[in-house]
C-alpha positions as CSV (number, residue, x, y, z in Angstrom):
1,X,-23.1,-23.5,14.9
2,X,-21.7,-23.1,11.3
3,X,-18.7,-21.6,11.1
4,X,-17.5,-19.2,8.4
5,X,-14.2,-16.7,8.3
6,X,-12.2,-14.0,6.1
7,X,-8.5,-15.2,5.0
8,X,-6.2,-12.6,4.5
9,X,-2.9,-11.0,5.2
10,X,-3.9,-8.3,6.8
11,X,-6.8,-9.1,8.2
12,X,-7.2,-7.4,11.6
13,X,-8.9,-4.4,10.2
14,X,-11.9,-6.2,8.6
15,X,-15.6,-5.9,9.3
16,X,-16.3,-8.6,7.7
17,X,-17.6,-10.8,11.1
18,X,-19.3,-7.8,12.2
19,X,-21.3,-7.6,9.2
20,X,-22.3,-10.9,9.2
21,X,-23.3,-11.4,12.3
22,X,-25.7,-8.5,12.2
23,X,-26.7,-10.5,8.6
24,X,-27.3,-13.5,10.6
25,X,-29.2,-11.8,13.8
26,X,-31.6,-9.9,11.4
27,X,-32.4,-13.0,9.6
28,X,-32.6,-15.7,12.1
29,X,-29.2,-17.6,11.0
30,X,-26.7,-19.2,13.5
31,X,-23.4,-19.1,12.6
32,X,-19.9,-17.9,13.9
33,X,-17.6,-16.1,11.4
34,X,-14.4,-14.8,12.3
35,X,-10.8,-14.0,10.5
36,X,-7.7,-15.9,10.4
37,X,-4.3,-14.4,8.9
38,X,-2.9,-16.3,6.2
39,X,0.6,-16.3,5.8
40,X,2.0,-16.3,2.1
41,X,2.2,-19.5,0.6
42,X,-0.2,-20.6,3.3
43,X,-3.6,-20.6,1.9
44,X,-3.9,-24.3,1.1
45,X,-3.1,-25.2,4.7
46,X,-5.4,-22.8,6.2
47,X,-8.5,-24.2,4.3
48,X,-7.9,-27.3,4.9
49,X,-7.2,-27.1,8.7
50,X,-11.0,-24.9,8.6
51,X,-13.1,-27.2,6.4
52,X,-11.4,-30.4,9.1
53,X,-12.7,-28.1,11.6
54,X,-16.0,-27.8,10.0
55,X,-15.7,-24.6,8.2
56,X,-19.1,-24.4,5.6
57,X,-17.0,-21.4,3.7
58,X,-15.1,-18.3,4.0
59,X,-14.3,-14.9,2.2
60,X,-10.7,-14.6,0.5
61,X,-8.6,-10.9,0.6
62,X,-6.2,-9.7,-0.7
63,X,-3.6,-11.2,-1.6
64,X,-4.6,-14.7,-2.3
65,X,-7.8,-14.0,-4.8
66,X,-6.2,-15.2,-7.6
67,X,-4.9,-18.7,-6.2
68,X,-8.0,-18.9,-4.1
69,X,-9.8,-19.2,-7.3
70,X,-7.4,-21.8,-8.9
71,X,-7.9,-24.5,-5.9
72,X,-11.5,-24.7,-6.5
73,X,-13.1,-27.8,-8.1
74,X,-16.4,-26.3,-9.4
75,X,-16.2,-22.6,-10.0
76,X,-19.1,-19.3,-11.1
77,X,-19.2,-18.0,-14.2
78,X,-18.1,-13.9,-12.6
79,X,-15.0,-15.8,-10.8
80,X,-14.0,-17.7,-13.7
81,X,-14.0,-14.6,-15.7
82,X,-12.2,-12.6,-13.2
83,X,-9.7,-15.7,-12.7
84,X,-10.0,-14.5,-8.9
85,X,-12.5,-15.5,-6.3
86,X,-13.4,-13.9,-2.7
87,X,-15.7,-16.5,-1.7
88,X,-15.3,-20.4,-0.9
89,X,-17.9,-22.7,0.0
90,X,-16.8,-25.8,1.6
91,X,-19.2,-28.4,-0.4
92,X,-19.5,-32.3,-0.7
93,X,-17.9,-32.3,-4.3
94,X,-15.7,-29.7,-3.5
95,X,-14.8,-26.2,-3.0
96,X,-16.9,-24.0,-5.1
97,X,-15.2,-20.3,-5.9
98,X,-17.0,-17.2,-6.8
99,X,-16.5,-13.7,-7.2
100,X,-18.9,-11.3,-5.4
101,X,-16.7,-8.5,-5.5
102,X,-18.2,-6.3,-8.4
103,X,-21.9,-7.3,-7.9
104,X,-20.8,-5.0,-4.6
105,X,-19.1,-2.2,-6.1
106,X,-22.4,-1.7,-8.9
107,X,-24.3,-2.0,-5.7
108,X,-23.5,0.8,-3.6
109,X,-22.3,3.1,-6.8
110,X,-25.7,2.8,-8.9
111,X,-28.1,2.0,-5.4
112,X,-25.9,3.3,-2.3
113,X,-24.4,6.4,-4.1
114,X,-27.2,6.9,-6.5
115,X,-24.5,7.3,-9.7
116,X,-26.0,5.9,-13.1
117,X,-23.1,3.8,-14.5
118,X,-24.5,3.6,-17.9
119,X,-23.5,5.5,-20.9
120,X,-20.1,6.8,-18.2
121,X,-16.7,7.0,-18.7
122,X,-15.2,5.1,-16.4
123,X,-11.1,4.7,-14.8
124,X,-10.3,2.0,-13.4
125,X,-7.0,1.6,-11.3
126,X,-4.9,-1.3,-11.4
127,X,-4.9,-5.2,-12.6
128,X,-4.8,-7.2,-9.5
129,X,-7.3,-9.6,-7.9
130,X,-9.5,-6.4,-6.8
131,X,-9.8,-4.9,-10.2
132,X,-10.1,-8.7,-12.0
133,X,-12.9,-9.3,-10.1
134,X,-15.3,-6.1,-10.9
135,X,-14.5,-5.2,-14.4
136,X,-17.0,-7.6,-15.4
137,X,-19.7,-6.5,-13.5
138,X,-18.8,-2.7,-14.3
139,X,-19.2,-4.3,-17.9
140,X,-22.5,-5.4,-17.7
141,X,-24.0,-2.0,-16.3
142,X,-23.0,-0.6,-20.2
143,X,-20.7,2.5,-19.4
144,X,-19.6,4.2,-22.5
145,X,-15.6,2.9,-21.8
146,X,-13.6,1.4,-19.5
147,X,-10.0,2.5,-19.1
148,X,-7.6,-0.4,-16.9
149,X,-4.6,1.8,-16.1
150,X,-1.8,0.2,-14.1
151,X,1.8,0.2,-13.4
152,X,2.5,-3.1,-15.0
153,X,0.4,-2.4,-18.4
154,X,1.1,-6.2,-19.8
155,X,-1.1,-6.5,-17.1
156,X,-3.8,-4.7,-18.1
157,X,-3.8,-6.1,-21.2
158,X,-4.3,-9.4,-20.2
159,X,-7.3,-8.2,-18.1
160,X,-8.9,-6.1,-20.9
161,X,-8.1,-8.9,-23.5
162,X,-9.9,-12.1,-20.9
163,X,-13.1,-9.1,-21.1
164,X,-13.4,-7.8,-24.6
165,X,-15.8,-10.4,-25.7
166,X,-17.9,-9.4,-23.0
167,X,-17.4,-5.6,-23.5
168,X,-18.4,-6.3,-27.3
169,X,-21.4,-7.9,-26.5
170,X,-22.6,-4.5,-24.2
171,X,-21.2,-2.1,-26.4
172,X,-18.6,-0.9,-24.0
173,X,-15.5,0.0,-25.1
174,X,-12.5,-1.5,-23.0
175,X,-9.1,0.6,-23.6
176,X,-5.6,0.3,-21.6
177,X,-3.3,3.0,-20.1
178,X,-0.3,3.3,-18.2
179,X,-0.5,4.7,-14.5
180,X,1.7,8.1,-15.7
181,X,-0.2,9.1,-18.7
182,X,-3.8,8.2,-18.7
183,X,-5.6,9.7,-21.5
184,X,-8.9,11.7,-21.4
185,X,-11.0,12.7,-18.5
186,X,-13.7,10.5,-16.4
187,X,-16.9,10.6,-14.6
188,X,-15.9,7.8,-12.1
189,X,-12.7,6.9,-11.1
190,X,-12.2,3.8,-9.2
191,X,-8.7,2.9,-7.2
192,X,-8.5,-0.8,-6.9
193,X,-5.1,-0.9,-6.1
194,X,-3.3,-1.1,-2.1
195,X,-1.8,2.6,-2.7
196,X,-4.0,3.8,-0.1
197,X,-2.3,1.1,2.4
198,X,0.7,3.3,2.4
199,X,-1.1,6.9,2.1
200,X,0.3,7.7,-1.5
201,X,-2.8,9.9,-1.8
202,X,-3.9,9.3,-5.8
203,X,-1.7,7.1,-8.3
204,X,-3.2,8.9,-11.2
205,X,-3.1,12.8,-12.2
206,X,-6.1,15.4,-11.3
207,X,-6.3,15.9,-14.9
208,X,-8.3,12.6,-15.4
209,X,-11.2,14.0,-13.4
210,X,-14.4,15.4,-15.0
211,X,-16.1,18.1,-13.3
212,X,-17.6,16.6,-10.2
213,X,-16.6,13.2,-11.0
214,X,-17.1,10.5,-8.5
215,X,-13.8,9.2,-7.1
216,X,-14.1,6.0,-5.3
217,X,-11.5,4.2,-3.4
218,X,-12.0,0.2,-3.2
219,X,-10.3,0.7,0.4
220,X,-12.1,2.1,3.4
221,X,-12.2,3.8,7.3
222,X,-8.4,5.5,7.7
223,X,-6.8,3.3,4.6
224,X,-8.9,5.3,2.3
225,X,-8.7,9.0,3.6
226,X,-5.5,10.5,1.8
227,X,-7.1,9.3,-1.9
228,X,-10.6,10.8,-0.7
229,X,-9.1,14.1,0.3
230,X,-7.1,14.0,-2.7
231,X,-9.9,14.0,-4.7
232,X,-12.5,16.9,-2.9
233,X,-9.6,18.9,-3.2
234,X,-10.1,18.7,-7.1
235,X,-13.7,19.1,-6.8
236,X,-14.6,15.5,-6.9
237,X,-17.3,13.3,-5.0
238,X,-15.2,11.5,-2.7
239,X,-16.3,7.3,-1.6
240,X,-14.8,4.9,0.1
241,X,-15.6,0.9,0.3
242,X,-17.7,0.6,3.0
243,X,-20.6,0.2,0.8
244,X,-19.1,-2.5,-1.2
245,X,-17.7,-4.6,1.5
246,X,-21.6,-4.5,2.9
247,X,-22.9,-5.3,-0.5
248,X,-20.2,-8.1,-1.7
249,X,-20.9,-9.4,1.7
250,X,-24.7,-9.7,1.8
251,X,-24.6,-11.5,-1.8
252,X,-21.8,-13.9,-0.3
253,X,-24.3,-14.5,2.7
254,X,-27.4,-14.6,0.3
255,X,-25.0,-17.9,-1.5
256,X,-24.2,-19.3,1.6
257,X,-27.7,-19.1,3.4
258,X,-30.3,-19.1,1.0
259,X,-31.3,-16.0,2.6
260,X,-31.0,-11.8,1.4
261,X,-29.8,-9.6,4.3
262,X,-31.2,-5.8,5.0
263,X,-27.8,-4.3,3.5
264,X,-28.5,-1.1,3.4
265,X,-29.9,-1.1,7.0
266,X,-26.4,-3.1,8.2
267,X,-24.5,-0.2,5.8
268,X,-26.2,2.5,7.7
269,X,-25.5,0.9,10.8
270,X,-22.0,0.7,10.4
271,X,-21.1,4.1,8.9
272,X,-23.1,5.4,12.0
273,X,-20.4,3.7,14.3
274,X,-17.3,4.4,12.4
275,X,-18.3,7.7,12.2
276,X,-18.4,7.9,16.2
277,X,-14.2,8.0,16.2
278,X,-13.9,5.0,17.8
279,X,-12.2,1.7,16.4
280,X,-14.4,-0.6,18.0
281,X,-16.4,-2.9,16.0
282,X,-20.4,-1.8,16.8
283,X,-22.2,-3.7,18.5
């Protein structure tokens, strides 16, 4: 049986081998994919020991995106961009990297959640591996601008500078802020950073939100509550991840299998079973 895993530190919480197996039973595919925690400095040891085990590929979390991306010999045109990747595949010339992240996140906002990206004003929260790897993806559906605000703006800039070309080419206009001051007001606000992880509700002020803006948090189940409730209480739409982790997923499956999963039926599914109270994976 092919094997297949998510790399992280933490890890415990993901879906991820949940979601694919439900992938694999609705398609016909047999595979086993699991998790393994990844200590820091520790990713190159745990690919090799899977791909000596026979691992065929695996998803990468936070935090390793970024070095994930630099150990791979042949690597997508998205992940190269984003200079981070969340998906190895164990090939015979090499490890190949991409970056499924942000076709997931334009997935379940334009498809899942029904929200036109185009012509928007758009936040987008932070500069790490998250935010690297859907800004160009959020590019390509043509908002009006894209603001990168994060604590570290040097940061930011760098980000916004490695996209500009792109943003030019779509007419977007691609802007930085810092965290404490971010200018103007937005229909969708995005929160790729791990604030949630520690329940430090919203990093940004109220004051950024247009009237029933859509405020979605990158995080989801319990990580993501405080910045949800944070923004209904400004009369926001309120998201979490869910839908993204489905949809990143089913294009990481779709590379690894040849074959397109029923995400929004496995989506469904899920929020269903989460929604019961209880924290056991559904069966």
């Amino acid at each position: 049986m092919d094997q297949y895993c998510v790399m992280g530190n933490p890890v415990a919480h993901s879906q991820s081998p949940w979601i694919h197996a439900r992938f694999a039973e609705l398609t016909g595919q047999s595979l086993h994919y699991g998790r393994r925690l990844v200590e820091t400095g520790g990713l190159v040891d745990a690919l090799q020991a899977f791909a000596a085990e026979g691992g065929k590929g695996c998803n990468i979390t936070v935090p390793f995106k970024f070095e994930a991306q630099a150990l791979a010999q042949r690597t997508s045109e998205r992940a190269l961009l984003a200079q981070a990747a969340n998906l190895l595949s164990f090939e015979p010339d090499g490890i190949f990297s991409d970056n499924t992240d942000g076709m997931g996140l334009v997935q379940d906002i334009q498809v899942n959640a029904g929200f036109n990206l185009r012509g928007r004003q758009v936040l987008l929260i932070g500069a790490g591996g998250a935010a690297a790897g859907v800004l160009g993806p959020l590019i390509l559906a043509q908002p009006a601008g894209i603001t990168v605000a994060n604590r570290t703006r040097s940061k930011a800039h760098s980000l916004v500078e490695r996209h500009t070309p792109l943003a030019g080419l779509h007419r977007v206009t691609l802007q930085t802020s810092a965290l404490e001051s971010v200018p103007g007001q937005f229909d969708l606000v995005i929160n790729a950073t791990v604030s949630s992880l520690s329940g430090a509700g919203s990093p940004v002020a109220a004051s950024t939100l247009k009237l029933g803006a859509l405020v979605y948090d990158m995080m989801y189940g319990p990580a993501a509550q405080d910045f949800m409730a944070w923004a209904q209480a400004h009369g926001a739409q309120a998201r979490d991840g869910l839908g993204m982790l489905v949809e990143q997923a089913a294009e990481a499956f779709a590379i690894w299998r040849g074959v397109r999963p029923p995400s929004a039926q496995v989506l469904a599914e899920l929020r269903h079973h989460l929604a019961q109270g209880t924290d056991r994976t559904p069966r």
